[in-house]
C-alpha positions as CSV (number, residue, x, y, z in Angstrom):
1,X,21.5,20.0,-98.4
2,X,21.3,16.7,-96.3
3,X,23.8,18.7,-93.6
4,X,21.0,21.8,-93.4
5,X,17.9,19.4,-93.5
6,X,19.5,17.2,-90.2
7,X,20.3,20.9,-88.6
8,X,17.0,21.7,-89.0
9,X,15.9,18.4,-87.7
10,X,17.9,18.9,-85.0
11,X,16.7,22.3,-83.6
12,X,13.1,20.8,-84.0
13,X,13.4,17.9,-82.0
14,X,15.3,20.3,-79.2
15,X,12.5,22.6,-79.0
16,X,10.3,20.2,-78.5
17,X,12.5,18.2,-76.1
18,X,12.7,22.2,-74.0
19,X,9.4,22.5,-73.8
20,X,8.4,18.7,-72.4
21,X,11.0,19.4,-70.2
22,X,9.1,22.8,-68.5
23,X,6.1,21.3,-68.9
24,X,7.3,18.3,-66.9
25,X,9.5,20.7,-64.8
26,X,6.2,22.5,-63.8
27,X,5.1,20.2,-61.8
28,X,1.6,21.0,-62.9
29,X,1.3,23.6,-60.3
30,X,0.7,27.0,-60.4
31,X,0.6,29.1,-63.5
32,X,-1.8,26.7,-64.6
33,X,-4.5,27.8,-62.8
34,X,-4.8,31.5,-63.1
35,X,-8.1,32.5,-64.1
36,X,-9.5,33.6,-60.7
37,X,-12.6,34.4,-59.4
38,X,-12.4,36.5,-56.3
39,X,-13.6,40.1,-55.8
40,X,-10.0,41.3,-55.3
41,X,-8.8,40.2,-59.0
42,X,-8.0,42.6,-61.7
43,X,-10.5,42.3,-65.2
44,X,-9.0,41.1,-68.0
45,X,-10.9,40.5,-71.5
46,X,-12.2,37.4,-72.9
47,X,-9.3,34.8,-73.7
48,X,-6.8,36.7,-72.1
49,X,-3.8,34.8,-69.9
50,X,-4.3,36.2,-66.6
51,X,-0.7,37.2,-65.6
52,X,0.1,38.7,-68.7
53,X,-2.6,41.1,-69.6
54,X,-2.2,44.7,-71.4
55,X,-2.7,48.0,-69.9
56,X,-3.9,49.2,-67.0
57,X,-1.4,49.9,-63.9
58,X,0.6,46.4,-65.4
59,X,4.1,47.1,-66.0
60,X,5.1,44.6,-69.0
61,X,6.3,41.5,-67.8
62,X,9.9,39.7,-69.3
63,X,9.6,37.9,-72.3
64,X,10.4,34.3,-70.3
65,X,6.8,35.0,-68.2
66,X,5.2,35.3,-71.7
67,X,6.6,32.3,-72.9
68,X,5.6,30.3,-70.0
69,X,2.0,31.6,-69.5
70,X,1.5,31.2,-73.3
71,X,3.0,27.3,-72.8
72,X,0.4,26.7,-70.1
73,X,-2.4,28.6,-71.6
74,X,-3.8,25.2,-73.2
75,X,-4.1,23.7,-70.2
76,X,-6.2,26.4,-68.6
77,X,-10.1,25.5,-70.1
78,X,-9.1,22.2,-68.5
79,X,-8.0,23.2,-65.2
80,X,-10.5,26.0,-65.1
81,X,-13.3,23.4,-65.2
82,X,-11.9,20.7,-62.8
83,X,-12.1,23.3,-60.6
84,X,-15.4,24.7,-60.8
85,X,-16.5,21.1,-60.7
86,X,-14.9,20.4,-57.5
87,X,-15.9,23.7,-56.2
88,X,-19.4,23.1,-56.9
89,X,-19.1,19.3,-55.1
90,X,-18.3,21.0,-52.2
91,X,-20.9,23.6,-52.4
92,X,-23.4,20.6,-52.3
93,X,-21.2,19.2,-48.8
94,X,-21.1,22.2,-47.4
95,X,-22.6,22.8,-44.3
96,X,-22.0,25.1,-40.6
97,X,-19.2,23.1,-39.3
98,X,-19.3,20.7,-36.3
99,X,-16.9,21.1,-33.7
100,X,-16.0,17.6,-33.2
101,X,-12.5,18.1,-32.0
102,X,-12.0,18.2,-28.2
103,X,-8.6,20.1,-28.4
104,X,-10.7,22.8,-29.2
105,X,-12.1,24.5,-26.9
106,X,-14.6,27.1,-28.5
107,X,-16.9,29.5,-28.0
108,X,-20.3,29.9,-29.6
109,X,-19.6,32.3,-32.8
110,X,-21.7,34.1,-35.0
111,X,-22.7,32.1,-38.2
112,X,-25.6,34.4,-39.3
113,X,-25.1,36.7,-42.3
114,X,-23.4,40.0,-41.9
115,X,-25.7,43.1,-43.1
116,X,-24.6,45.5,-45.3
117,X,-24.0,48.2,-42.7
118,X,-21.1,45.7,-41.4
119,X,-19.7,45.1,-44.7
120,X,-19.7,48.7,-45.4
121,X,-17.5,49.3,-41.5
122,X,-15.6,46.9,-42.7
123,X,-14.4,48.0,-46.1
124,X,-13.9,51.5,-44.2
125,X,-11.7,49.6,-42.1
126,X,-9.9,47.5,-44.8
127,X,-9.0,50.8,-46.4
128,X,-7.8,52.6,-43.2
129,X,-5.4,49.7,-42.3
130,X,-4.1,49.7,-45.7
131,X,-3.7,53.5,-45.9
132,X,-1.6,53.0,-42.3
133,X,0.9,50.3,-43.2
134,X,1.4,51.7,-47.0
135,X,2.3,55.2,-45.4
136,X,5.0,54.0,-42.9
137,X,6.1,52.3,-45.5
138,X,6.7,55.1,-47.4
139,X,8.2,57.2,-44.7
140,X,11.9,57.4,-45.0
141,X,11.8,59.2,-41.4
142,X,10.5,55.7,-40.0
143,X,13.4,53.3,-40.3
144,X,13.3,49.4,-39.1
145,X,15.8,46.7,-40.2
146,X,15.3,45.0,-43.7
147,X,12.4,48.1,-44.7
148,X,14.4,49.3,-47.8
149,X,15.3,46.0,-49.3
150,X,13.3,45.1,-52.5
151,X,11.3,41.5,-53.0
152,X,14.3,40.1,-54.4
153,X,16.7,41.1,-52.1
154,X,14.6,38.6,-49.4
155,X,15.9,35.4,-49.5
156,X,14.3,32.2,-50.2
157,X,14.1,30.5,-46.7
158,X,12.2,33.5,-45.2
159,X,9.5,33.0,-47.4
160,X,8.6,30.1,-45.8
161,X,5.1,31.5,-43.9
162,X,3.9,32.6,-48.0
163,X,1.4,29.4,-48.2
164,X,-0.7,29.6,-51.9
165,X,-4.1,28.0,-53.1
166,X,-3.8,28.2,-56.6
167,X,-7.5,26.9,-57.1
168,X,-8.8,30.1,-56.1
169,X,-6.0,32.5,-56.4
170,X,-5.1,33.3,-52.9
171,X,-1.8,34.0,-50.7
172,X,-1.8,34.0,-47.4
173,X,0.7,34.5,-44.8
174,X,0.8,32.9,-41.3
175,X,1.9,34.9,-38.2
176,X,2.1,31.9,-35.5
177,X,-0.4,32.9,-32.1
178,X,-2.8,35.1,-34.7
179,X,-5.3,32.1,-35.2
180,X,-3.1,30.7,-37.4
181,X,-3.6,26.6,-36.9
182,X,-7.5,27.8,-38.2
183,X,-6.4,29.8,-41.4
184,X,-4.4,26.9,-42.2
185,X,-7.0,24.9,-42.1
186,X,-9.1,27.1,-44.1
187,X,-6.2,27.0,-47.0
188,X,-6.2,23.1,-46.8
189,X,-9.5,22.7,-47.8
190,X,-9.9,25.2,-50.2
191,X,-6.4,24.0,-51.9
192,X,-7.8,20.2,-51.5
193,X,-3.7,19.9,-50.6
194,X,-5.0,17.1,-48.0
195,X,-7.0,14.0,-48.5
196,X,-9.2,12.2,-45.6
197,X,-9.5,8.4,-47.1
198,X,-8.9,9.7,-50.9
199,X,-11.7,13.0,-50.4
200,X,-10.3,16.3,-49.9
201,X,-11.4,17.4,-46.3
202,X,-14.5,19.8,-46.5
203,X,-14.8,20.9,-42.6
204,X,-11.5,22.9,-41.5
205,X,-11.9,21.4,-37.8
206,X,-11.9,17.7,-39.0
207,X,-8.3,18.5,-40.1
208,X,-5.5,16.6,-37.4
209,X,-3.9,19.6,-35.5
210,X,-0.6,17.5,-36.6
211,X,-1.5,18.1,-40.2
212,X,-2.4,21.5,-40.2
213,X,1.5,22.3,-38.8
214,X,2.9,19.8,-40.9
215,X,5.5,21.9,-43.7
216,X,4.2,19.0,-46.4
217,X,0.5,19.8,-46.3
218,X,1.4,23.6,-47.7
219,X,2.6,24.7,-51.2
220,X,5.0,28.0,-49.6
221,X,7.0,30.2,-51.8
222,X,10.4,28.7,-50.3
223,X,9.4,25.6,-52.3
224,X,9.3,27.1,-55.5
225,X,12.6,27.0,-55.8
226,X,12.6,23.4,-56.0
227,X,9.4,23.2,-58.3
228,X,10.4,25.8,-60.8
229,X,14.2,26.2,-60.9
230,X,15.5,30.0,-62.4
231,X,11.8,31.1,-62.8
232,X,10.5,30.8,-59.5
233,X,11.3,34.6,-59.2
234,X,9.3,34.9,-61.9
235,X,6.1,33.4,-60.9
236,X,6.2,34.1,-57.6
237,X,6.0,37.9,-58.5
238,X,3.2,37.2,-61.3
239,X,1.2,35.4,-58.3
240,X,1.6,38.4,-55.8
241,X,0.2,40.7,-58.5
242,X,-3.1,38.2,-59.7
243,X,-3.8,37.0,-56.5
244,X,-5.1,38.1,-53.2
245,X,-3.0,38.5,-50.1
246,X,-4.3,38.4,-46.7
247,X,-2.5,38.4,-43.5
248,X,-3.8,38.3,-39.8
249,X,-2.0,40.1,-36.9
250,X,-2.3,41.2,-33.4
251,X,-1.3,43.8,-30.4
252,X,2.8,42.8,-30.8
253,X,3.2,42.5,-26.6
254,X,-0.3,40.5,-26.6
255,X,1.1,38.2,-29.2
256,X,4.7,37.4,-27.0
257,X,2.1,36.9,-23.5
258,X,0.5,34.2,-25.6
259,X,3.5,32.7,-27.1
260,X,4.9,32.3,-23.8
261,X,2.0,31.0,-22.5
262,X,1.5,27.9,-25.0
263,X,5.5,27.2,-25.1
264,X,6.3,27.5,-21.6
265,X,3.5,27.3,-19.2
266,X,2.5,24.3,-20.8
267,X,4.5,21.0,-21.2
268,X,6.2,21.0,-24.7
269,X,9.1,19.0,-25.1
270,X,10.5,20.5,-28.0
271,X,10.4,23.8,-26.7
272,X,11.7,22.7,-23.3
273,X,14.8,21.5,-24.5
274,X,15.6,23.9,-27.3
275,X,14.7,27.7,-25.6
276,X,13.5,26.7,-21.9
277,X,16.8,24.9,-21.0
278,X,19.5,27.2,-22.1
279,X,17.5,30.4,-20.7
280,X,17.6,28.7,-17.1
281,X,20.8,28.2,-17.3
282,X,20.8,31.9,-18.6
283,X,19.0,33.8,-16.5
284,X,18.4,31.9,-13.4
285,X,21.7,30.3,-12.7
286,X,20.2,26.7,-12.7
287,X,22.8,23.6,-13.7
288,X,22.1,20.3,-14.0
289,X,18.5,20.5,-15.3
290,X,16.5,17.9,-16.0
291,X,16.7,16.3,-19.6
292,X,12.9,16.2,-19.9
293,X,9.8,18.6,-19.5
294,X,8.0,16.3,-17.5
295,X,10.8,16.2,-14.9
296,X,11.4,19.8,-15.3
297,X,7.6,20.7,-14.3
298,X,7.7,18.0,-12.0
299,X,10.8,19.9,-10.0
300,X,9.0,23.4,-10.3
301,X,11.7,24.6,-12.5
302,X,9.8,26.8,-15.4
303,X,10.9,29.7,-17.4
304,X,9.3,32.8,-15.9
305,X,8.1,35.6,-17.9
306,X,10.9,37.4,-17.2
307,X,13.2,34.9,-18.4
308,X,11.6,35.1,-21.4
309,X,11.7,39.0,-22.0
310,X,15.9,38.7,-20.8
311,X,16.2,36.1,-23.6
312,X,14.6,38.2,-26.5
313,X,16.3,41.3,-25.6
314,X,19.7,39.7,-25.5
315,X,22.1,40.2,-28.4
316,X,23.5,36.8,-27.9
317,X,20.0,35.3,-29.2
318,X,20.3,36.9,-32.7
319,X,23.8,35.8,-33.3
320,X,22.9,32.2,-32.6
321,X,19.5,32.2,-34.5
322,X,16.7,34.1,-36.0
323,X,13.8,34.7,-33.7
324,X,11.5,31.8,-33.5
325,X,8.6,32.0,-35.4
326,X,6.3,32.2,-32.5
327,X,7.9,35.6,-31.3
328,X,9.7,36.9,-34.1
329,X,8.3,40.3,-35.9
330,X,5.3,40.2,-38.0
331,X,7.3,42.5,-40.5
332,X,10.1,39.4,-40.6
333,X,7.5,37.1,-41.3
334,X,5.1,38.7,-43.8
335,X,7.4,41.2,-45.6
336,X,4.6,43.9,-45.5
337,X,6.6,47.1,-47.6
338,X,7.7,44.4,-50.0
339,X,4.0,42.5,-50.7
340,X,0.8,44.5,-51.6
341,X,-1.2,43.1,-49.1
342,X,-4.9,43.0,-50.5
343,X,-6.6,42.3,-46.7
344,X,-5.5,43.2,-42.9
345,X,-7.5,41.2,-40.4
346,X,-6.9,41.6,-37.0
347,X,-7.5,39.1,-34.1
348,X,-8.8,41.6,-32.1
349,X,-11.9,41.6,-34.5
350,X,-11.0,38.0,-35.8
351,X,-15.1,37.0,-36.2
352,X,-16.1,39.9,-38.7
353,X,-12.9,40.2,-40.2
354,X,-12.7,36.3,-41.0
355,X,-16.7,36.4,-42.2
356,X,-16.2,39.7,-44.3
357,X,-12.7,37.9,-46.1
358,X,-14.2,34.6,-46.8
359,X,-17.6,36.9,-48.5
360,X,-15.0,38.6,-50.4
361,X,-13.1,35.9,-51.7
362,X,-16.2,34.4,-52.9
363,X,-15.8,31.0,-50.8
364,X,-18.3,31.9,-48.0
365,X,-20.5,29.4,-50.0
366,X,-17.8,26.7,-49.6
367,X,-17.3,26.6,-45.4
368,X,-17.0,29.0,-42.5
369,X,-14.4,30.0,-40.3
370,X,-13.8,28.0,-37.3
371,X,-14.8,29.2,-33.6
372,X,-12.6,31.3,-31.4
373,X,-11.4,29.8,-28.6
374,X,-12.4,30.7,-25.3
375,X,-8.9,31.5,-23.4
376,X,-7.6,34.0,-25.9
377,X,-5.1,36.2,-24.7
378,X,-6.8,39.5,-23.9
379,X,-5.1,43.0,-24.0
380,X,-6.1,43.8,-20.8
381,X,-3.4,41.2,-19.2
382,X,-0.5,43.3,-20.5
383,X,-0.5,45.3,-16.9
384,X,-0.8,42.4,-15.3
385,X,1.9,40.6,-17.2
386,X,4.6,43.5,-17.5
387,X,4.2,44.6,-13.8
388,X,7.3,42.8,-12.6
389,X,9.4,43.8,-15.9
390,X,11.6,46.5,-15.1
391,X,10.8,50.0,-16.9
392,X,14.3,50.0,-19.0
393,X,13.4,46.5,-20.6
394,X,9.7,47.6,-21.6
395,X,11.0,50.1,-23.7
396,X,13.6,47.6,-24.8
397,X,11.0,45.4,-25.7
398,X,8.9,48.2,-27.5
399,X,11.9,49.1,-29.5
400,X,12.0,45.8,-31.1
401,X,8.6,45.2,-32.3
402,X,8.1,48.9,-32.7
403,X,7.3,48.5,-36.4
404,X,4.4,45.9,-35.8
405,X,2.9,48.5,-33.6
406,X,3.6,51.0,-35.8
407,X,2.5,48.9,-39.2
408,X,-0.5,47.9,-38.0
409,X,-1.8,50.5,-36.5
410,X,-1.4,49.5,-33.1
411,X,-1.3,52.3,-30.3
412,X,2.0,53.0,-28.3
413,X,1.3,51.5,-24.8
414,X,2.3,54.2,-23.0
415,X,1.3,53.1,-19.7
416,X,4.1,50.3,-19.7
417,X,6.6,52.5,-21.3
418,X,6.5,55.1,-18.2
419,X,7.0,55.2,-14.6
């Protein structure tokens, strides 16, 4: 009797041991705060746990997602609240941001309210770029590498541009040169994942440009490995079904002119030594280059466009190492036929699209986007740019970001792809 009473014992005090382990484990992030209140969220009834509700187009989640929403539920009311509370501090801060921060150079923007009729073109447009990307997805006759693969067949380190604000249930990924360093911003403050002397920053342009980059200031899927152990597969696919995913992307060839342009026709030291060096030696038969960029400038030796167009099309870069981020596909970036994406902004209409997203995520209250710059790349440049790039490496080029044209709707340019 003594022997079954101390067994019993036993498997009590292990539960309980396993579950102030996950909640520990948990990192109190996350699954903790799913009730969400944007326009994009699914209804569920009155006490339900978001994540785990019945019917609809839900297919029934494993029993270990159950277990964990269910362990987490009682921290919700509490977490719910903190966060209305903040939300409603900022509300009270709030005001049209300042632009205080001379390495941005703006342009004046739009702040006034957006009229129906724009909101109504834009939800036109919403659905149209949806209907695009979810039909080449669904075309076996359009073929691009990793399109077939499911969400668990990517692996961990290339979601590394998935960055998520759990206080208001959103998901965004980052294309770099697609006003990214301002959409970061935006998730910082409505995350509060960055303090300014113990207050969570409330204006996205007071945010240090070396924050916003910094891999720290974000909570990315990649890092929920770390967090969450074996069920980090698991939440990350309850997130990308409760909350709302946006991306932003741009004309593919438009995209490379301006990454060039930031990397290489300005001084960056990093950039200098890791891509600039070895394509000089390369492509333009230069030895003995100087070991800084200053030096380098200083000598006239720059990587030309061309340089630049030999290196991307070159086998040899692959083998080595993935694409930079600056100039690798949008479709290797943002997995697009493996996540549901809820919005498709474009920087080519960056002001209305940014307005009409922040209105439908219900945070329009809480701050605005930032100002465009002035120099954006425009499309027009891409004569311009390509005129000295021979005819066979245009369609070389085209060939490789074919799918971002294709994707996201953007038209062949046939005018660089001809003689």
């Amino acid at each position: 009797m003594t022997k079954a009473r101390l067994l019993r014992l036993s498997v009590v005090l292990v539960s309980i041991f396993m579950i102030l382990l996950i909640i520990v484990y948990w990192d109190n992030v996350g699954t903790a705060h799913f009730y969400l209140h944007t326009s994009f969220s699914r209804p569920h009834s009155p006490g339900a746990i978001p994540g785990i509700t019945a019917g609809g187009d839900w297919e029934a989640l494993p029993d270990v997602d159950e277990f964990l929403a269910k362990l987490l539920s009682s921290s919700l009311k509490q977490n719910s609240s903190t966060s209305q509370k903040t939300e409603q501090q900022l509300v009270q801060g709030s005001s049209k941001p300042v632009v205080s921060n001379l390495e941005e150079n703006v342009r004046g923007y739009d702040w006034s309210t957006h009229n129906a009729r724009n909101s109504l073109d834009q939800e036109k447009l919403q659905i149209e770029r949806q209907r695009t990307l979810r039909e080449f997805c669904a075309n076996s006759s359009f073929a691009f590498p990793t399109k077939e693969r499911s969400f668990d067949d990517i692996p961990n380190y290339e979601l590394n541009h998935l960055i998520v604000d759990d206080r208001h249930g959103i998901i965004y990924c980052y294309v770099p040169k697609v006003a990214c360093t301002n959409w970061k911003r935006v998730m910082i403050v409505l995350s509060e994942s960055l303090l300014d002397q113990g207050v969570p920053y409330r204006n996205p342009l007071d945010i240090p440009r070396e924050h916003v980059h910094n891999t720290s200031t974000h909570l990315t899927f990649n890092k929920f490995w770390r967090r969450y152990g074996k069920f980090s597969r698991h939440l990350m696919k309850i997130k990308l079904k409760k909350y709302t995913k946006f991306l932003f992307v741009r004309d593919p060839f438009v995209r490379l002119i301006s990454a060039f342009r930031s990397k290489f026709e300005l001084e960056n030291e990093e950039f200098y030594r890791r891509f600039a060096i070895p394509m000089l030696k390369l492509y333009s038969n230069h030895t003995n280059l100087p070991t800084s960029v200053s030096e380098a400038f200083g000598a006239g030796l720059k990587v030309s466009f061309s340089d630049f167009i030999q290196y991307l099309l070159d086998p040899r870069t692959e083998k080595m190492a993935p694409f930079n981020e600056h100039w690798r596909q949008v479709y290797r970036l943002c997995h697009p036929c493996q996540i549901d994406y809820d919005f498709i902004g474009k920087l080519e209409t960056l002001d209305e699209d940014a307005a009409y997203l922040l209105q439908l995520l219900k945070v329009d209250t809480l701050l605005r986007f930032p100002p465009s710059y002035r120099n954006r790349t425009a499309s027009s440049w891409e004569d311009d740019w390509f005129a000295k790039i021979p005819l066979a490496w245009r369609q070389q080029l085209y060939k490789l970001y074919e799918a971002d044209f294709v994707l996201f709707g953007y038209p062949k340019p046939e005018n660089l792809l001809k003689d």
